[in-house]
N, C-alpha and C positions, 0 to 999 in steps of 0.2 A: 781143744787146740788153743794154744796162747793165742793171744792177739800184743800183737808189738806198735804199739804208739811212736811216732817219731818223735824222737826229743824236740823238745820247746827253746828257741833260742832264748839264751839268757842274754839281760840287757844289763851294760853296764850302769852301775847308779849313776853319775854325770848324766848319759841320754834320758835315765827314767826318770828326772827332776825337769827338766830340760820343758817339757809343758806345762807345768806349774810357773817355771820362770818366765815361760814367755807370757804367760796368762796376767803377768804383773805388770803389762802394757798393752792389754788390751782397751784401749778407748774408752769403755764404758769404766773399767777399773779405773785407770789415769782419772777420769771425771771426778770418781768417789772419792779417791787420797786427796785429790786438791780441794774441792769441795770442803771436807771434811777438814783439812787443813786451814781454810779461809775462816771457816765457823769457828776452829778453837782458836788462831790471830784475834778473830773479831772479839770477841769472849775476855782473852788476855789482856788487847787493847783498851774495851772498858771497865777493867776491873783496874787495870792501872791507874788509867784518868780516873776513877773515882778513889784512889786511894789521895791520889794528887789535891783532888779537891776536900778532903779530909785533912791534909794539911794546912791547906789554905784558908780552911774555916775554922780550924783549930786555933792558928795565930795571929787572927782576924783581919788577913787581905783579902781576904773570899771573903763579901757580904751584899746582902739583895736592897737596890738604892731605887727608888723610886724618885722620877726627875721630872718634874712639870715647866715650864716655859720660862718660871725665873731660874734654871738653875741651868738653862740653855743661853746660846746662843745664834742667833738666826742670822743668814747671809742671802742676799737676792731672796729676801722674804720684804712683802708691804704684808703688816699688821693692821688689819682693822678696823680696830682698838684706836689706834694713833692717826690714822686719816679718816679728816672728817666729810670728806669727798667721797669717800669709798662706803656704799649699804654691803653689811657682811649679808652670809647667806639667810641665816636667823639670828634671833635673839641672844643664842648660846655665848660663851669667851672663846676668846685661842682660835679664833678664826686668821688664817694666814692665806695670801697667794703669792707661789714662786711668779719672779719678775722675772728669769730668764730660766733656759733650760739645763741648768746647772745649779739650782739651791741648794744649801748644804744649814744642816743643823749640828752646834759642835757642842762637846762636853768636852771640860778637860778635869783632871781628877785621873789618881793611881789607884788602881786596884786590880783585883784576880779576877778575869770577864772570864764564865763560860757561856752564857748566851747574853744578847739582848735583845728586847721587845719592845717595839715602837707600835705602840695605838693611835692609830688615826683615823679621819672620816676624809674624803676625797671626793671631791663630787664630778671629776673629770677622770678616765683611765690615767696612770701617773707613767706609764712607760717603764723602765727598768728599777728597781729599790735598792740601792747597796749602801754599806758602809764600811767606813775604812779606819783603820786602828793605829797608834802609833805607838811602839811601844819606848821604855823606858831609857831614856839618849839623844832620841831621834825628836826631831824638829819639823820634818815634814809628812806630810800623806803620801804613802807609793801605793801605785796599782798593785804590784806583790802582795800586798797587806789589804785585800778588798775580798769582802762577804758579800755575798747575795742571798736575797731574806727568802725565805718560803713561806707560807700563812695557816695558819694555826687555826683551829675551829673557831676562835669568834674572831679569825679575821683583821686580826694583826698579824703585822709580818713581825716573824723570829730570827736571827741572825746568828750562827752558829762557830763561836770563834775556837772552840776542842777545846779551850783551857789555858788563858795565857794572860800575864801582865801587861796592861795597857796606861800609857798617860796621857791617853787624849783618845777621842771616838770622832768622829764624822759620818755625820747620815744624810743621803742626797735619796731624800721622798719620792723625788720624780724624775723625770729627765724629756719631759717637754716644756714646760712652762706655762702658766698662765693656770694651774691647777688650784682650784680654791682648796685648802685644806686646815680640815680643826684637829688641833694638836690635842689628844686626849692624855698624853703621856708616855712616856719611854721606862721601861724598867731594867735596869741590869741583874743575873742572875736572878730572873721569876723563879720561885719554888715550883716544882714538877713533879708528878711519880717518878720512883725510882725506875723501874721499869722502864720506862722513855729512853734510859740510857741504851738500853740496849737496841734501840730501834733506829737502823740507818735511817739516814736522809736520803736523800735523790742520788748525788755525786756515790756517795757511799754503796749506795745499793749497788749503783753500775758497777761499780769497782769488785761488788762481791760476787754478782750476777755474773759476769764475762771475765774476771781475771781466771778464775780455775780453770774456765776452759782455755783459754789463749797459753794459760799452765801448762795444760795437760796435751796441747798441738803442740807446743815447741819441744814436751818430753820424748811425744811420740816421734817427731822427728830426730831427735839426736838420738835416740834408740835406732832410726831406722838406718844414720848415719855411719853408727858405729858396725851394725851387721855388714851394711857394706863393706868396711872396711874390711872386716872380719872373713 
């Protein structure tokens, strides 16, 4: 005896694609494209900037300047050195203490900064480290134009400015006052691993850590926006 199977509903192609494309906003997927999108931005962004600085060393405004006390100049700094009232900490040189909570050390000089590194000894906590750049026109220091330093294994702080022309630098050490500190030196563009390029900083990382997701929330909502619609 035959046996008779009931026909099997055929689905049109549109419906049978139809959870494939919804699978293209499922949250865990949304995380991966963006994700995945961040890391190749990151990737492009420093292969660029080091093509940039390949430029700049090639036609020699990118070059690494090591700057000691005479080639500064110091503001709400007593030296020393020059008061004969004042015992430094030790016997050492380049002992300085800011006189208010506002010292500032300036270089001025054009050239291609991708970092700079200030070595110093400090023998009080110094409160916040920045420095401010001015670039080539411009006459004054703006907040706009202000780094803050992070510190590097032996403990100099780094200043990280992407890549860019500057005619003048300002560096404020501290921002309490009365901090005894020995200037050991400032270097512009230190030599580094290459490698190092590719490793965010703090700002950086945030930005790469939480933008995909904030990505991938605002995707999944105007997805969900438009169903409604729909």
């Amino acid at each position: 005896m035959k046996r008779f199977l009931k026909p099997r509903a055929r689905t049109s192609g549109a419906r049978a694609q139809k959870p494939d494309f919804e699978a293209v906003f499922r949250p865990r997927a949304l995380l991966g494209y963006f994700y995945a999108l961040a890391a190749a931005l990151w990737i492009l962004r420093v292969l660029a900037g080091g093509a940039v600085m390949l430029d700049h060393k090639m036609d020699g405004s990118m070059r690494t300047l090591t700057l000691g006390p005479g080639d500064l100049t110091f503001e709400s700094f007593m030296s020393y050195a020059e008061d004969e009232w004042a015992t430094p900490p030790d016997e050492r040189e380049n002992w300085y203490l800011s006189t208010d909570n506002d010292p500032h050390i300036f270089w001025e000089g054009e050239v291609f900064v991708e970092t700079v590194r200030l070595e110093v000894e400090q023998l009080l906590p110094p409160g916040s480290v920045t420095l401010y750049y001015r670039t080539p026109g411009q006459t004054d220091y703006r907040e706009t134009q202000k780094v803050f330093a992070w510190q590097d294994a032996g403990g100099a702080y780094v200043f990280d400015l992407g890549g860019r022309t500057v005619s003048g630098l300002r560096i404020d050490p501290d921002s309490v006052g009365g901090v005894p500190t020995r200037l050991v030196g400032v270097e512009l563009n230190a030599p580094r691993p290459w490698f190092l390029a590719f490793v965010p900083d703090g700002g950086q990382w945030l930005l790469l850590l939480f933008g995909p997701v904030l990505a991938a929330a605002f995707a999944a909502l105007l997805r969900q926006i438009i169903r409604n619609d729909d």
